[in-house]
Steps between C-alpha positions, in 0.01 A plus 500: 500500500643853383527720808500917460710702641277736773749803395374480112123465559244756397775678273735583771836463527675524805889549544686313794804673441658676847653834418858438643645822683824638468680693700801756493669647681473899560563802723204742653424799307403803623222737272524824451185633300570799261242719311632430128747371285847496646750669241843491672628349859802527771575426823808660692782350600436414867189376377305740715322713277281372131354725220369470202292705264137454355341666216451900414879529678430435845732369766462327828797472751416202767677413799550121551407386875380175640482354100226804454584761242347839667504829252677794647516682175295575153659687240391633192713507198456656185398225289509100524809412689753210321711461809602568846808482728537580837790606704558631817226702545428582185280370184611507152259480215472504117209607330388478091454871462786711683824265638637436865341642814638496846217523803583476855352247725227741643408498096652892456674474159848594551630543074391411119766443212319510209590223222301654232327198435382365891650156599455152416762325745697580805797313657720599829862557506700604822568840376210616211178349322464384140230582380318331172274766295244430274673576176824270625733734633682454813577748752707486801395694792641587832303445805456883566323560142804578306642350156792250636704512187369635106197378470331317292771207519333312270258496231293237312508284795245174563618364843721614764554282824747597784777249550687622835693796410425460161198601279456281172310669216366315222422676163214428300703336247694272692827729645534428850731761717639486810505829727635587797488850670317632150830398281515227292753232617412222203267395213358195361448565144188367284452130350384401170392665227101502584584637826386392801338599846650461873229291709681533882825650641703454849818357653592223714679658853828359323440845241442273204183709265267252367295650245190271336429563117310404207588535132296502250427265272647504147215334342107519586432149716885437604542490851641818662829478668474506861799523717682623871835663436735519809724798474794592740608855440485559150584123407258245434583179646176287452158427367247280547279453209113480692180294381307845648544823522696641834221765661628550820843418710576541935824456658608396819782348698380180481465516078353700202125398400368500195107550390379382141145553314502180491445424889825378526738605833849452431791566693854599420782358668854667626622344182253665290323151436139532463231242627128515505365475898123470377219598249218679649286478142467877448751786389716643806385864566788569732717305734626653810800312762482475825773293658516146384130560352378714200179616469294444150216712399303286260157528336295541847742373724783560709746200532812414770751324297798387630776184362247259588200602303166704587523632930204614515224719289256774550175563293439883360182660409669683202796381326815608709653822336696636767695275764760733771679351792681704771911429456456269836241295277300511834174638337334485114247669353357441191181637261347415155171566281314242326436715204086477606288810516244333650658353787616691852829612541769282520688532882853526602626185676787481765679191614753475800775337315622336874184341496508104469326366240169281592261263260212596408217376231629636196129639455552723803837678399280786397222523781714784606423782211112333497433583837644874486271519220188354558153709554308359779127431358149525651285190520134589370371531852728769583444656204064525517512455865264755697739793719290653717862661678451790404130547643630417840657833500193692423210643696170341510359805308800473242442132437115543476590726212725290376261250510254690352662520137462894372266517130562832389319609143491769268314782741738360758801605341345827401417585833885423638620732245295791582652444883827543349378805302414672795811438671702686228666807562226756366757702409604302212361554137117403512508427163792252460306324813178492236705375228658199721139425628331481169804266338438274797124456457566481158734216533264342751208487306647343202636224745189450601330395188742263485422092572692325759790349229516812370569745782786181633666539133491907536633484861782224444621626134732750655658297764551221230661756277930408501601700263832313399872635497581588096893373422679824321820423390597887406533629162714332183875682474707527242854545658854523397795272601806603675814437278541132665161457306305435863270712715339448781127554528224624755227239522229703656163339619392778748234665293308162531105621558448405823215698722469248719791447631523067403771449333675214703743396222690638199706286240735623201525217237698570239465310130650173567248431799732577801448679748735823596349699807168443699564907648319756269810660372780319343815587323639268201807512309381489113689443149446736235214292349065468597404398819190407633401450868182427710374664833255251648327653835273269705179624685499332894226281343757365296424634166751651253515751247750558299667732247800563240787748455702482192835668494711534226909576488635632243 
């Protein structure tokens, strides 16, 4: 006799798989909620002090006590701010529309140097700033607002990265220099006839530059030449040829890491041999060393990696961005977006990097951003329940008038007006009182021969009126070029029609898609040539409007 299975009667299946749990192993994460996007992010060198910057060029100065970050400051800078430093007491920033700006910790600012062209990156040297611009220039700058040496140092630069003393600057086409006190000690020249771009720059603590590139390939669908040179002085003495391209590299006593787009960790010995630790499936964002252990910022995660393989992890809201340690490596903060305009802010996190790690279901690792975030909701009861706690503070005659309910009509109206007449200064103009009277009966009546639906539509069509922002990009120009055949441009978004004051986001695309600025005001470096960008602005309902500004060079 054929027996059935209970689980597949009446067209049901059931499953009897058990959903197996794994665990990691992680540290505890302390939230810190911010308002919007997080643009740039630094903690000081004790450790003792965080800040970071959010949109329309505002900056918050925390103090870090009992794993809590509590704001002491909020400054406003000019525009959207790229980076931040802080030292002594003392905050550096770098904004897209003017340059450098000094503020002191009580949020006074202190000095400006002016790029001409605002900032794009920032890095710390014992004795100046370098300062990125927009239009890739670099400029030295000493930590009382003066020019350090002739500035700019450089032009036409893509990358710069701080390698102790030294500051590497990689050229657009491939040129990589080597500066140190603003004159030029070395050069690696250019590769290859198609050129090629640097990917990642730094240097073991031995001095030995390692410098990541890609060269282009010489025929559509070859494979492009990826490789790590290993330069001592102006020498090079090896290279590693790389099945992915080198995006990020952290040194330490104990070794040099290495971060692919590939996932891979790598590690590079005292005798520049180079072996891969562990693949954590998604491109390295940034690695950062601590000790014995780096820290990888990957996709949404944050991961402990030491000789062994994976430490520990830690789950992100966003993907993580921006990852600073103290120079103890006692204390880390990082932050991220998840590119969603429909979700809530993404937090800062911060880990005590003396904590040990502890297991954990690998579905929890992120309880701690979810928790920070979440929006406590009312049950239906206490949403239609009865609240008579208000009464109780009322007078018997108050809540017998509440009680009541009040019907007031047509004649009552009237009549409430006419008190209010007669309380008007009878000095004023009696005629102007007339006037006023007659336009409200006027008004009255013809609400009045109105039905029900009617009179709800008249009443409710002006609240439900949003009259939307309207994107204006400015005019077209027609400009001439400087005798390079450049010149920089004024983006400006500011005449946007807004009367309601919504704008909550702004956007410069130019042709190819990418996106430049989110501030209203950008400056660009153009060819002689036709250019096209986009201003986008979005309402705080989340609609956008947008508009184009053509500018031709000639």
């Amino acid at each position: 006799m054929l027996e059935l299975n209970p689980a597949l009667c009446c067209g049901e299946v059931f499953s009897n798989e058990i959903c197996e749990v794994v665990m990691v192993k992680t540290l505890t994460c302390y939230p810190t909620a911010v308002d919007s996007r997080v643009f740039a992010l630094s903690m000081s060198s004790v450790g003792d002090e965080v800040a970071w910057s959010e949109v329309d060029g505002v900056v918050k100065l925390a103090k870090l006590s009992d794993n809590n970050l509590n704001i002491i400051t909020t400054i406003k800078g000019p525009s959207q701010v790229n980076g931040i430093i802080l030292r002594g007491d003392s905050l550096y920033i770098i904004d897209e529309m003017e340059g450098l700006h000094c503020f002191g910790y009580d949020g006074r600012l202190q000095w400006t140097y002016e790029t001409g062209a605002g900032g794009r990156k920032l890095l710390r040297f014992d004795q100046y700033l370098a300062v990125l611009d927009s239009i890739g220039r670099v400029h030295l700058v000493s930590y009382s607002g003066n020019d350090y040496c002739q500035n700019p140092v450089q032009s036409n630069c893509a990358l710069i990265v701080a390698a102790g003393k030294k500051l590497l600057v990689a050229s657009e086409d491939g040129i990589v220099r080597c500066l140190i006190e603003g004159k030029e000690t070395w050069t690696r020249p250019g590769r290859g006839d198609l050129g090629e771009s640097i990917t990642a720059m730094s240097h073991t603590l031995q001095g030995i530059v390692m410098i990541g590139r890609e060269g282009y390939a010489i025929v559509a669908g070859d494979e492009e030449a990826l490789e790590m040179e290993l330069w001592s002085g102006d020498k090079l003495i090896q290279r590693h040829d790389l099945r992915a391209r080198l995006t990020s590299i952290a040194s330490s006593e104990d070794g040099t890491w290495c971060g692919f787009d590939n996932g891979d960790v790598g590690k590079l010995s005292h005798s520049n041999e180079l072996s891969i630790i562990t693949n954590l499936q998604f491109p390295i964002r940034s690695l950062t060393a601590c000790g014995d252990t780096v820290i990888a910022a990957c996709w949404f995660y944050l991961y402990g990696v030491d000789d062994g393989g994976i430490k520990w992890q830690i789950e992100h809201q966003g993907m993580t961005d921006f990852v600073c340690t103290d120079t103890k490596n006692n204390f880390l903060v990082f932050a991220g977006e998840d590119q969603n305009d429909w979700t809530s802010e993404e937090p800062i996190g911060l880990i005590n990097l003396n904590e040990e790690a502890y297991e954990i279901d690998k579905s929890d690792i992120g309880l701690w951003y979810q928790e920070q975030s979440s929006v406590p909701q009312l049950t239906a009861e206490e949403i239609y329940r009865v609240d008579d706690s208000v009464a109780q503070l009322l007078t018997k005659e108050e809540r017998r008038k509440m009680d009541d309910g009040v019907e007031i009509g047509f004649d009552g109206l009237m009549e409430d007006l006419e008190h209010v007449v007669e309380k008007i200064d009878p000095v004023q103009d009696e005629t102007e009182i007339v006037q006023l009277v007659d336009e409200f009966e006027d008004n009255l009546q013809s609400m009045a021969m109105l039905d029900e639906n009617e009179l709800l539509g008249e009443l409710g069509q002006t609240i439900n009126e949003i009259i939307q922002p309207q994107a204006n990009a400015g005019d077209d120009k027609v400009i001439s070029a400087t005798k390079d055949g450049t010149v920089v441009v004024l983006l400006d978004g500011s005449n946007s029609f807004d009367p309601q004051n919504r704008i909550a986001n702004w956007s410069w695309i130019e042709s190819s898609g990418r996106e430049i600025s989110t501030s209203s005001k950008v400056k660009v470096k153009l060819s002689i040539g036709r250019h096209s960008f986009e201003l986008r602005v979005q309402s705080g309902e989340g609609n956008w409007t947008s508009d184009v500004v053509s500018v031709i060079i000639e």
